[in-house]
C-alpha positions as CSV (number, residue, x, y, z in Angstrom):
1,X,-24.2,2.3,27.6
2,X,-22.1,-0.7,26.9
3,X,-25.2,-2.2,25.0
4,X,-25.0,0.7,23.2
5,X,-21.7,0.6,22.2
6,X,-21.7,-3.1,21.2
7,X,-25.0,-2.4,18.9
8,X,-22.5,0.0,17.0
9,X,-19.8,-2.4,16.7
10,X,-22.1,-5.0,15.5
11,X,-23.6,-2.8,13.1
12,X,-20.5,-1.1,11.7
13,X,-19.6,-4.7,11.1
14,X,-22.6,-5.7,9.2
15,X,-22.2,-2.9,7.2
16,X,-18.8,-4.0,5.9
17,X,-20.1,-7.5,5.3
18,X,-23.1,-6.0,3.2
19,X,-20.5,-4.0,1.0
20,X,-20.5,-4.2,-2.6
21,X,-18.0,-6.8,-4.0
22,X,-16.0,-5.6,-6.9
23,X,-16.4,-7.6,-9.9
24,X,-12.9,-8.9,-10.2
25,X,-12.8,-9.7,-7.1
26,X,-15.9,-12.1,-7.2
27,X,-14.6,-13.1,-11.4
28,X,-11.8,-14.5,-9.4
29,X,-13.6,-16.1,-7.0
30,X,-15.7,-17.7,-9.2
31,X,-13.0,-18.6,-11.5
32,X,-11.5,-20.7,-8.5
33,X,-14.2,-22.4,-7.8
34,X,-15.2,-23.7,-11.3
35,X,-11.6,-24.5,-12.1
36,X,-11.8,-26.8,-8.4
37,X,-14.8,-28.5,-10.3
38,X,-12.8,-29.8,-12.9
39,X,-14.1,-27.2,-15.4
40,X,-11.0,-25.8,-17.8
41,X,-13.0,-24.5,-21.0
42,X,-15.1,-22.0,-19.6
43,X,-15.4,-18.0,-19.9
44,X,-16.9,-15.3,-17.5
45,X,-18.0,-12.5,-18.3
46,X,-19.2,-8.6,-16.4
47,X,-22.3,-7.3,-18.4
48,X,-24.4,-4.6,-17.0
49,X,-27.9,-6.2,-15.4
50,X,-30.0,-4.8,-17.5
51,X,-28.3,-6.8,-20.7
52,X,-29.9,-10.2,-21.6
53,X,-27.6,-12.6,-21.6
54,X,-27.6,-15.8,-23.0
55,X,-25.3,-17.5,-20.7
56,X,-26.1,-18.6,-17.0
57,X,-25.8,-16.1,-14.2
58,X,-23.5,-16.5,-11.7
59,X,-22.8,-13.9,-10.1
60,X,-23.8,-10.0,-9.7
61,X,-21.5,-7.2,-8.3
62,X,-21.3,-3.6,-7.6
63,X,-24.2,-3.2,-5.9
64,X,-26.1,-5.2,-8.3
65,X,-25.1,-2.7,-11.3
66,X,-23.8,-5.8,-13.0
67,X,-23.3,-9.4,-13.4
68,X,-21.4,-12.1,-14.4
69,X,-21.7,-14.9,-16.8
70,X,-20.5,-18.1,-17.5
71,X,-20.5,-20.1,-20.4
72,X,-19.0,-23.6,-21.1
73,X,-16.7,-23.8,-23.7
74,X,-15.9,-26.6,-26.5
75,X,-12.2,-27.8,-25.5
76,X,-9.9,-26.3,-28.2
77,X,-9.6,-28.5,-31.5
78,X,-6.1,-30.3,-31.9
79,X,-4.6,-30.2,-35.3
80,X,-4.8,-33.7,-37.3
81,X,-0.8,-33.2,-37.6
82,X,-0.2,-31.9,-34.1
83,X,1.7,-35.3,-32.7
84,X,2.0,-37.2,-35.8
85,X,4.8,-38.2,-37.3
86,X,6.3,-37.3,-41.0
87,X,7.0,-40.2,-43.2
């Protein structure tokens, strides 16, 4: 009986673990884990899974309804006057 009762546990458990993640939840985590890496122009992005996407997967979600994306992004331009001084 006890066998029994701990096969339960163990498998209510495992079915908790198993559960699908929510995709902001996981955006977020991914998020965290690229910015660690040093990474600051980058986007993520949930598409459905059947969508081609052009961008490396990285992620899917929801039961594997959908996915997420990253791309690497160019670092945002400064302007030639940004910091300059007028004469």
């Amino acid at each position: 009986m006890k066998k029994l009762a701990v096969f339960a546990v163990l498998l209510g458990a495992s079915a908790l673990a198993a559960a699908p993640k929510a995709c902001e939840e996981l955006k977020g985590e991914i998020a965290k884990k690229v910015e660690a890496n040093g990474v600051k122009s980058y986007s993520l992005e949930i598409v459905d899974s059947g969508k081609e996407a052009d961008a490396k997967v990285v992620g899917s979600c929801e039961g594997g309804t959908k996915k997420i994306v990253y791309r690497r992004t160019s670092a945002p331009a400064k302007s030639e006057t940004a910091g300059s001084s007028k004469q």
